[in-house]
C-alpha positions as CSV (number, residue, x, y, z in Angstrom):
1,X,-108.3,-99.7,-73.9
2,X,-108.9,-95.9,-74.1
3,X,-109.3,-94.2,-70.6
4,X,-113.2,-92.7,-70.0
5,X,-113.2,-88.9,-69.7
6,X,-114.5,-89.6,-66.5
7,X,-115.1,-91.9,-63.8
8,X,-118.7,-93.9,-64.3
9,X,-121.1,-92.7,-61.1
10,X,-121.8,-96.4,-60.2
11,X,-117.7,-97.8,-60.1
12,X,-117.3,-94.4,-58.3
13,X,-119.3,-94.7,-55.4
14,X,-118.8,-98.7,-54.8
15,X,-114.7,-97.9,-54.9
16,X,-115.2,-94.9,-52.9
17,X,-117.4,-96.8,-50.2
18,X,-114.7,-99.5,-49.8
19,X,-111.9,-96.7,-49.7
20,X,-113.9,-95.0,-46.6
21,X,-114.0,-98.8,-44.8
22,X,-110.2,-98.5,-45.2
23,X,-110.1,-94.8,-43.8
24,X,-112.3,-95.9,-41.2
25,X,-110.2,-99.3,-40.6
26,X,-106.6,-97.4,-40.7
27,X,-108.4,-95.0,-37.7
28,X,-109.2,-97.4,-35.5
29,X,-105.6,-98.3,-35.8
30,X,-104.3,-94.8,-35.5
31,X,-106.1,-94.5,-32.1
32,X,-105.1,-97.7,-31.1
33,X,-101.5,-97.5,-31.4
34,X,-100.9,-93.7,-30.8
35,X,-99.6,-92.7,-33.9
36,X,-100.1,-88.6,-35.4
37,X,-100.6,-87.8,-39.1
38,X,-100.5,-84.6,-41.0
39,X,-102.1,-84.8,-44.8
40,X,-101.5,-81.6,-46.1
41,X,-103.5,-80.5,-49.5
42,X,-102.8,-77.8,-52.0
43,X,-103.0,-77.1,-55.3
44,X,-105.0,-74.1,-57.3
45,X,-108.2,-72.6,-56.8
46,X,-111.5,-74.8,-57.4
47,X,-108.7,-78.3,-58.3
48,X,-111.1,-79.9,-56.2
49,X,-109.2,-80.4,-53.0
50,X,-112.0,-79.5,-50.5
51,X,-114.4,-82.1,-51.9
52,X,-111.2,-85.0,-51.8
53,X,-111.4,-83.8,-47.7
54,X,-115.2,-83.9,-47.4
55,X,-115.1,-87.6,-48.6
56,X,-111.8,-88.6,-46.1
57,X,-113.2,-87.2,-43.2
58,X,-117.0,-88.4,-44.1
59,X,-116.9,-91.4,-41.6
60,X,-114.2,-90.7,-39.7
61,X,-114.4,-90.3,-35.6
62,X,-114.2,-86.7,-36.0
63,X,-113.0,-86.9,-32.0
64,X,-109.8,-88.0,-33.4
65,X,-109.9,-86.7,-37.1
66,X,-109.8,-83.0,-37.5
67,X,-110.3,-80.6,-40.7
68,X,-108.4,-77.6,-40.2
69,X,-108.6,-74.3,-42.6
70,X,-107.5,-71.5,-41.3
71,X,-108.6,-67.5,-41.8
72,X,-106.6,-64.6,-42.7
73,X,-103.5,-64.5,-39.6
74,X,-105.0,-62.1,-36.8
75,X,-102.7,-58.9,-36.3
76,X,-101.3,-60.9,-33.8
77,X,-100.4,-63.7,-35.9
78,X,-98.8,-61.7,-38.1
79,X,-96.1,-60.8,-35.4
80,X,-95.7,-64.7,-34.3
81,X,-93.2,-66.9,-36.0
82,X,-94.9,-68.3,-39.1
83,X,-95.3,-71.5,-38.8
84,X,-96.1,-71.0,-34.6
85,X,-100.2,-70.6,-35.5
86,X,-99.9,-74.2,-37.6
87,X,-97.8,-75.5,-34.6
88,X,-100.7,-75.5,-32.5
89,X,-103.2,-77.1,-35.5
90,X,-100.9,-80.8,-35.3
91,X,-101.9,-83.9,-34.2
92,X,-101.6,-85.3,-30.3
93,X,-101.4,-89.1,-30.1
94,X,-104.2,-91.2,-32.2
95,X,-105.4,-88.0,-34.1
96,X,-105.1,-87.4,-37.8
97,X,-105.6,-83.8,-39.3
98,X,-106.5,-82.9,-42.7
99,X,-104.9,-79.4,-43.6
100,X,-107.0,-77.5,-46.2
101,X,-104.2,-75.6,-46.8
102,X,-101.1,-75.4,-45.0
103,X,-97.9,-73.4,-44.0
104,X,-97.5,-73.3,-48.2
105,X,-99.5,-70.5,-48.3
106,X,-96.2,-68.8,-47.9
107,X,-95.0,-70.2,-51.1
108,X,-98.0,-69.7,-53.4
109,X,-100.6,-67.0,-53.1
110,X,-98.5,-64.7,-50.6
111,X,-96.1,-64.9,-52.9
112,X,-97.7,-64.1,-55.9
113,X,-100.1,-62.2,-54.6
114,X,-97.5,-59.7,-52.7
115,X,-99.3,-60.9,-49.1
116,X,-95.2,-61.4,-47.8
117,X,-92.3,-59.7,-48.6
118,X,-89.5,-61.4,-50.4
119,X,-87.3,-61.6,-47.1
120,X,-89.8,-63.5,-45.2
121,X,-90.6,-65.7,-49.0
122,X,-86.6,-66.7,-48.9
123,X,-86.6,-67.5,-45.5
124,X,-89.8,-69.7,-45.4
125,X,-88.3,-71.5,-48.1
126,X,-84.8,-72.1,-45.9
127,X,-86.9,-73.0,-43.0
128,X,-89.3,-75.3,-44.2
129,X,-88.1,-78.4,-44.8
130,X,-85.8,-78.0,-41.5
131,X,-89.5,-77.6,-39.7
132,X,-91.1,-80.8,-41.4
133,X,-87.4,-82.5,-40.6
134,X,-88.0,-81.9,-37.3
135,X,-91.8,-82.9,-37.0
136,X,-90.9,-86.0,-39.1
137,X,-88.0,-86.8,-36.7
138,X,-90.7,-86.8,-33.7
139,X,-92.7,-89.3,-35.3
140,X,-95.2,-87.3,-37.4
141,X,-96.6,-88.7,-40.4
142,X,-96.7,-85.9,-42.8
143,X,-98.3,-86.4,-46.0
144,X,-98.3,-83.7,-49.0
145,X,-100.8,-83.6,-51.9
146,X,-100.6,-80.8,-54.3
147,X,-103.8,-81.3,-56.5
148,X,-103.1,-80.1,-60.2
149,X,-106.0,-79.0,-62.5
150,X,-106.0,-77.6,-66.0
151,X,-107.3,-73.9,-66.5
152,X,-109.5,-75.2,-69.1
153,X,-111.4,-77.4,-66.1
154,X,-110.3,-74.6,-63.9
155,X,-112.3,-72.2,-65.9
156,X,-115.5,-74.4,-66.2
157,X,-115.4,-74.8,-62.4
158,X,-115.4,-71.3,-61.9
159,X,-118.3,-70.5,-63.8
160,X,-120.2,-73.3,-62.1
161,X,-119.9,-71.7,-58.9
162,X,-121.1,-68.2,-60.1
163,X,-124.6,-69.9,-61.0
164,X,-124.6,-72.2,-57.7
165,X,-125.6,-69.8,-54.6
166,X,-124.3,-72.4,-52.4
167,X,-120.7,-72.0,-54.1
168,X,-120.5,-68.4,-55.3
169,X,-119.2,-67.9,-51.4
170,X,-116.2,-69.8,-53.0
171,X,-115.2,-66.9,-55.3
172,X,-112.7,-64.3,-53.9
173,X,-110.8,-61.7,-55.5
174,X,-108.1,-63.7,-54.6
175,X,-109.5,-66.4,-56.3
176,X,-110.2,-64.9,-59.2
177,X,-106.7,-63.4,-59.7
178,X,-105.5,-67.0,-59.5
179,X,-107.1,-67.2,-63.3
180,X,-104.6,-63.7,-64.5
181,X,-102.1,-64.8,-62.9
182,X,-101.9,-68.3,-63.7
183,X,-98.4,-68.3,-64.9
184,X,-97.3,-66.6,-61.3
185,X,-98.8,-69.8,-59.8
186,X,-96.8,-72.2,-62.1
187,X,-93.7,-70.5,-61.5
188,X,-94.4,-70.6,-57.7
189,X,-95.4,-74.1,-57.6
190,X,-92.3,-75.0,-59.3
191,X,-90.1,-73.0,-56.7
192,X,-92.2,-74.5,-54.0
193,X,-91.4,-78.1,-55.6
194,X,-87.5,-78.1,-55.8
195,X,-87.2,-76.3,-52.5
196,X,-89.5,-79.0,-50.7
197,X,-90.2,-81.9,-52.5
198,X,-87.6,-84.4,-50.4
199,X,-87.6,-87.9,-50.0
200,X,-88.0,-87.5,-46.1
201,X,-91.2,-85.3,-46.5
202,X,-91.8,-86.1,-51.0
203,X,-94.7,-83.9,-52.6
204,X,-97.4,-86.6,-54.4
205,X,-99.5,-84.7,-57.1
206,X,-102.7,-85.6,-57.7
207,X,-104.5,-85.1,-61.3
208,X,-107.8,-83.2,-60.8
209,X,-109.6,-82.5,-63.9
210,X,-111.7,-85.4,-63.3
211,X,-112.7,-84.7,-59.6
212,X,-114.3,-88.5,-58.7
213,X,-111.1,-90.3,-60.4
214,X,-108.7,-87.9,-58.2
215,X,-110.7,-88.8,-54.7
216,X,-110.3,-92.3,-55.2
217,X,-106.9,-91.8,-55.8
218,X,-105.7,-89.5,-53.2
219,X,-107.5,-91.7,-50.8
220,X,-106.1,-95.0,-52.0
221,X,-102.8,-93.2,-51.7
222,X,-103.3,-92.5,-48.5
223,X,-104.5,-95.5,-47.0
224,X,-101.1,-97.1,-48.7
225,X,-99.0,-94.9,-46.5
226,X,-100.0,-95.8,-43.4
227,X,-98.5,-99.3,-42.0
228,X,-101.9,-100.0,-40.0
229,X,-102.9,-103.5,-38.5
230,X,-106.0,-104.4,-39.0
231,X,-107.7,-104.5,-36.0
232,X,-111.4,-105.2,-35.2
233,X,-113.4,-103.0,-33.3
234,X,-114.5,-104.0,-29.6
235,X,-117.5,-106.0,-29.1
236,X,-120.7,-104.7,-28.4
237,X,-123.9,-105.7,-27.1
238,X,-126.9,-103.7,-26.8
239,X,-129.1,-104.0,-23.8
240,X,-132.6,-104.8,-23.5
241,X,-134.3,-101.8,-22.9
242,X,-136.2,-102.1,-19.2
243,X,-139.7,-101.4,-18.7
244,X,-140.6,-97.7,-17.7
245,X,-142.3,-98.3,-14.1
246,X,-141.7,-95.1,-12.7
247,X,-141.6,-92.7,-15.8
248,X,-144.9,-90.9,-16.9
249,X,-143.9,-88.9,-20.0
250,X,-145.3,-84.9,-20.3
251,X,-148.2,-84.8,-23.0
252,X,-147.4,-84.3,-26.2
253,X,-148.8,-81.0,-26.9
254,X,-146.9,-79.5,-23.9
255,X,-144.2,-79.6,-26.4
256,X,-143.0,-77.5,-28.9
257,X,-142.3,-79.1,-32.7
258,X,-140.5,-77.7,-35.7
259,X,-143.1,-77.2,-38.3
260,X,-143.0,-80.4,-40.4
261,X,-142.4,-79.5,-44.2
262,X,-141.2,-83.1,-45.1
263,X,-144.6,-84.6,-44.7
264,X,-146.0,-82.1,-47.7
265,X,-143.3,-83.3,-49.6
266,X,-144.0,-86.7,-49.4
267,X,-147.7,-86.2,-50.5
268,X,-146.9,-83.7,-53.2
């Protein structure tokens, strides 16, 4: 049986509505018992890795489930350690954080794109698997996805985003580069790969091209590396409301309402 070129709508959003149960299920454990989980994603520009995170984190507790995507480093940050301004991103106990992005922006576009200089390159490289060794050995779950995408798709994204005004913010310089210099990446990413992909802390790649196949499977993967219990939530019962005997609300028209633009819509 030949494999679609992409993932039917309807299979697609009943799989990925049972997957965010799961998340929601193995979060409920997480809290309950404690534990601390870094998912780190990467890959190349527009491989879809920002819309695999949107759909994770969609009905997560976000009290205890955190996005994090950080800026250019601050001048300051620049004269830290390099990995001190992730140190203070992790997880405390019962919290899971999903890293648009990591520390591995050392080994992709600063180094291609010149942002580090080959000393600080060649010792990030020595120094990072010591510093997931040592988050690993305190109990941290650390998960890495790299998300790969072909510059064909890569390409077609692009160009999609230059005609959406709600995506165009999406297209940097840097962004753009990462078209030229695609090669630059490759060779990068395969540095970055034997340098870091271990069996304590493995790298799991993820085919993009078709972007509804590879969030169903990045979050099926996921759920399968946490050991969770399923555990049911804590009963709840809602009260009767009481009777207002002592309440007289403020007329209406004391108040002030956002113009209502739905209503026309409706009639229209």
């Amino acid at each position: 049986m030949s494999k679609p070129e992409k993932t039917p709508k309807a299979a697609y959003e009943k799989e990925l509505e049972r997957l965010q149960v799961e998340l929601v299920t193995m979060q409920r454990w997480i809290g309950a018992s404690g534990a601390r989980v870094v998912v780190i994603f990467e890959g190349r520009d527009a491989a879809g890795k920002g819309g695999a995170i949107k759909r994770i984190a969609q009905y997560l507790n976000p009290r205890s489930a955190r996005v994090v995507a950080l800026p250019q480093p601050s001048e300051r940050e620049k004269g830290q350690w390099y990995f001190q301004r992730y140190i203070e991103h992790l997880p405390t106990t019962g919290e899971i954080v999903l890293m648009d992005r990591s520390w591995y922006n050392r080994a992709g576009v600063e180094r291609v794109m010149g942002y580090c200089t080959d000393e600080e390159y060649e010792r990030f490289m020595q120094q990072v698997p010591i510093f997931e060794k040592l988050l690993l050995d305190d109990g941290i779950v650390l998960i890495k996805y790299w998300f790969s995408v072909s510059d064909k798709e890569q390409q077609k994204r692009f160009k999609a985003r230059l005609k959406d005004p709600m995506k165009r913010w999406k297209l940097s310089d840097t962004d753009l580069q990462s078209i030229t210099r695609w090669e630059d990446y490759s060779r990068a990413k395969d540095a970055m790969f034997e340098a870091t992909d271990s069996e304590h802390a493995p790298w799991w790649t993820i085919d993009s091209d078709d972007k509804r196949a590879a969030r169903l499977n990045v979050m099926s993967h996921l759920i399968s590396q946490i050991e969770f219990e399923v555990t049911e939530p804590e009963p709840v019962k809602i009260p009767k409301r009481p009777s207002a005997e002592d309440y007289v609300r403020p007329p209406v028209e004391s108040q002030r309402f956002v113009p209502d633009i739905a209503t026309g819509l409706v009639d229209d």
